[in-house]
N, C-alpha and C positions, 0 to 999 in steps of 0.2 A: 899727676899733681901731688907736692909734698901735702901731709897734714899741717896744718897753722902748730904747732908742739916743734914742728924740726923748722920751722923757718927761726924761729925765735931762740931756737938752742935748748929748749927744754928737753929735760930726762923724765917723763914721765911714770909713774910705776907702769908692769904689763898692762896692755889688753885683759882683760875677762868677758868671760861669755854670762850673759842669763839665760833663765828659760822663761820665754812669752808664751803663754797657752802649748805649751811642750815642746818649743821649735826655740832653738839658741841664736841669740841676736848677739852681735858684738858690742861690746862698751867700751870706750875710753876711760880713764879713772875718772873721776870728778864727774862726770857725764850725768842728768838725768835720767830715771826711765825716758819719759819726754825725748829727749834729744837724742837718746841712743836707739828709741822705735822709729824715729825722722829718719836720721842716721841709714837707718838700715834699709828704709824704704815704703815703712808702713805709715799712712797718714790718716786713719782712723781706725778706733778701738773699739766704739762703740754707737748706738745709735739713739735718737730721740724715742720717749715713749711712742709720742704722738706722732705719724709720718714719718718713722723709719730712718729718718737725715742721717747719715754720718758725722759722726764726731772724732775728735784728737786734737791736737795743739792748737789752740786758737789763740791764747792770750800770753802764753808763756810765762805769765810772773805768780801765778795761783789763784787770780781774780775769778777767772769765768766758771769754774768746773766741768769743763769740758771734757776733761783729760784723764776721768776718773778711772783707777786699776784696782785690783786688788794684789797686794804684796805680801810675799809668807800670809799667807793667810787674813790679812787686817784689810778689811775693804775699805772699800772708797777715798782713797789716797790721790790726789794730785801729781800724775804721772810727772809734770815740769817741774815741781820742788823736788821732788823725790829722788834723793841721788843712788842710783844703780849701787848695789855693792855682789861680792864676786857671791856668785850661790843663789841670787833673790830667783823665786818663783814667785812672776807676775803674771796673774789672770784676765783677762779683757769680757767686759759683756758679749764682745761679739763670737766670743769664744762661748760663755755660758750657755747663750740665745741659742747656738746650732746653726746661726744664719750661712747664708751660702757667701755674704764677706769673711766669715771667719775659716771658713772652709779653703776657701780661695787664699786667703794671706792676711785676713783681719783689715782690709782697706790698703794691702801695696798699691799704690798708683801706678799703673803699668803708661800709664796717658804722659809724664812727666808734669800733670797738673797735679797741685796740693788740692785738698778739701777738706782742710784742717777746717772749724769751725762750720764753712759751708750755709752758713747762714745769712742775710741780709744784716749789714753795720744795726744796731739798736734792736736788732731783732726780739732780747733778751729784757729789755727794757720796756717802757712804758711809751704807747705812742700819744700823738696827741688826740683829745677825747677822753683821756682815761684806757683806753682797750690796752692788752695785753699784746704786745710786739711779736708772737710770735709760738710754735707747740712745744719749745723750750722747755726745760724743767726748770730751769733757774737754780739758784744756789741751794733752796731747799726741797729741791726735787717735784715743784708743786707744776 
């Protein structure tokens, strides 16, 4: 299959490589971290405090914080806004933690299922009653 760049006739600049937790992932220019860890096969970066969940792309647009990396050194960045550039060393939690997904490929889905977000729809939200939807951290890590 062509990339969607040559159906359209685009000249894009080269490929570059980053390095995720020491292992180089390909990028397309313009590409997010976000979309160039998808890209490559990796669908979660990181896990919930509370029960472990896997995390990575869930909302795409910077909303959830789901997607958090660390880049050159500046933590907690939004892997989906964050556009890759040639050189970035990006860090993952799962990579910090030691866990045996980071071990393994930081959450490659070998199943051809995502588990980006991985969590029930409102999870992150307020249920009715008041209770808390979910062991989420939420935007402010709580």
């Amino acid at each position: 299959m062509r990339p969607p760049y040559e159906l359209v006739g685009a000249r894009p600049d080269p490929a570059f490589e980053i390095s995720v937790d020491g292992r180089p992932v390909p990028v397309v220019p313009g590409q997010s971290v976000g979309a160039a860890l998808h890209a490559a096969g990796v669908r979660s970066w990181r896990s919930t405090r509370f029960g472990g969940r896997p995390r990575g792309l869930f909302c795409g647009i910077g909303v959830c914080f789901d997607c958090l990396v660390t880049v050159n050194d500046v933590p907690a960045l939004r892997a989906c806004v964050t556009e890759a550039r040639p050189g970035d060393r990006v860090r993952t939690s799962a990579a910090d933690s030691g866990t045996a997904a980071a071990r393994a490929g930081a959450g490659k889905d070998t199943a051809g299922k995502s588990v980006a977000g991985a969590g029930r729809p409102g999870a992150a939200g307020k249920e009715p009653g008041g209770e808390s939807g979910g062991d989420d951290e939420g935007v402010n890590g709580r």
